[in-house]
C-alpha positions as CSV (number, residue, x, y, z in Angstrom):
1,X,-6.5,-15.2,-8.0
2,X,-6.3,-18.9,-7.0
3,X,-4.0,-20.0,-10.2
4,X,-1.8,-17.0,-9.1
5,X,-1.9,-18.2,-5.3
6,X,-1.0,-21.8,-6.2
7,X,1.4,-21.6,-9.1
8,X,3.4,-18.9,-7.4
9,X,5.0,-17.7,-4.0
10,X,5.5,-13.9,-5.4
11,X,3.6,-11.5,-4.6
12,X,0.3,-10.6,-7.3
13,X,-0.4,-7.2,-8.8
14,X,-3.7,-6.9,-9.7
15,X,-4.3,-4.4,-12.0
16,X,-7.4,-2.6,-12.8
17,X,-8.8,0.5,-15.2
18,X,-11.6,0.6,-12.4
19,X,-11.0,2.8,-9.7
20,X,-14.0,1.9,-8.3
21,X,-12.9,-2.5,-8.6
22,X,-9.6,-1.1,-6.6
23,X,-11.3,1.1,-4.0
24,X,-13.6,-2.2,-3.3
25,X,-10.9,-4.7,-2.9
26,X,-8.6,-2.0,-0.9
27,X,-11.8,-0.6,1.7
28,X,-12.4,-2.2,5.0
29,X,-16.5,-1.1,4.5
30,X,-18.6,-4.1,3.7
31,X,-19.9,-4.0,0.2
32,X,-23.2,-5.1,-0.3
33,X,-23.6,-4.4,-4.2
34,X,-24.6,-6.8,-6.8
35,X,-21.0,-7.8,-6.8
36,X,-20.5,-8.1,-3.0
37,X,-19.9,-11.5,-2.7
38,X,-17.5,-11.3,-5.5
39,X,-15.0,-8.6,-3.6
40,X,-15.7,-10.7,-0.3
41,X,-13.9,-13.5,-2.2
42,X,-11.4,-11.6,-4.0
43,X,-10.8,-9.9,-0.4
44,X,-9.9,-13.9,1.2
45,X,-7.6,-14.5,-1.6
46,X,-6.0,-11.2,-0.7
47,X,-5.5,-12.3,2.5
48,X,-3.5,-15.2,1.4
49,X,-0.8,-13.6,-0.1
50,X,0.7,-10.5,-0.7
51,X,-1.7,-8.5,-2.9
52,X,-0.5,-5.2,-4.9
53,X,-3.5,-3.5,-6.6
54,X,-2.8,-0.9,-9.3
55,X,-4.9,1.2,-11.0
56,X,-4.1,1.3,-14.8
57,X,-5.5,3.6,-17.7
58,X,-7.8,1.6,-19.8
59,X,-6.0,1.4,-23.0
60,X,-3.1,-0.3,-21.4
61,X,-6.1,-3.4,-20.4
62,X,-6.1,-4.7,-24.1
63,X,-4.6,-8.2,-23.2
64,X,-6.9,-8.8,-20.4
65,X,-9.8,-7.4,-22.6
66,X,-8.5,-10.0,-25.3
67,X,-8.5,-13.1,-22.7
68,X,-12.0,-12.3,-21.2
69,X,-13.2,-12.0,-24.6
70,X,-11.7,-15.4,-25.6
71,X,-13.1,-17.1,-22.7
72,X,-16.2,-15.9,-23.4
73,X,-16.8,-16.6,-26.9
74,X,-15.1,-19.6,-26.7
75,X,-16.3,-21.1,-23.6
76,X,-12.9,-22.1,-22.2
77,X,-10.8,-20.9,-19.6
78,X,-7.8,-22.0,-20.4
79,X,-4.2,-20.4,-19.7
């Protein structure tokens, strides 16, 4: 969310195959799951800029599975 705040002035679409992910980051109630603090931060980027969240079915999520699978096994996060 950062990388996409600072490399661009456009708005982001975030897209999700988690309903619930999207309901979180589109709800005004304060979450206070495991994951809280995560949405809480997401929710100030959003703030930011111009956020678009779309829900997606989960087979269309194969190139972000891909990345976060990369980054995982091979410790990196580069783009």
């Amino acid at each position: 969310m950062s990388m996409a705040i600072e490399w661009s002035n456009l708005p982001v679409l975030v897209q999700s195959d988690s309903m619930v992910a999207i309901s979180s980051l589109t709800g005004v109630s304060l979450d206070k799951s495991p994951n809280g603090q995560l949405v809480r931060e997401i929710k100030n980027y959003m703030l930011q800029r111009e956020f678009i969240p779309v829900k997606i079915l989960r087979s269309q999520n194969m190139v972000s599975h891909c990345l976060a699978n990369y980054a995982r096994t091979a410790r990196s996060t580069a783009c």
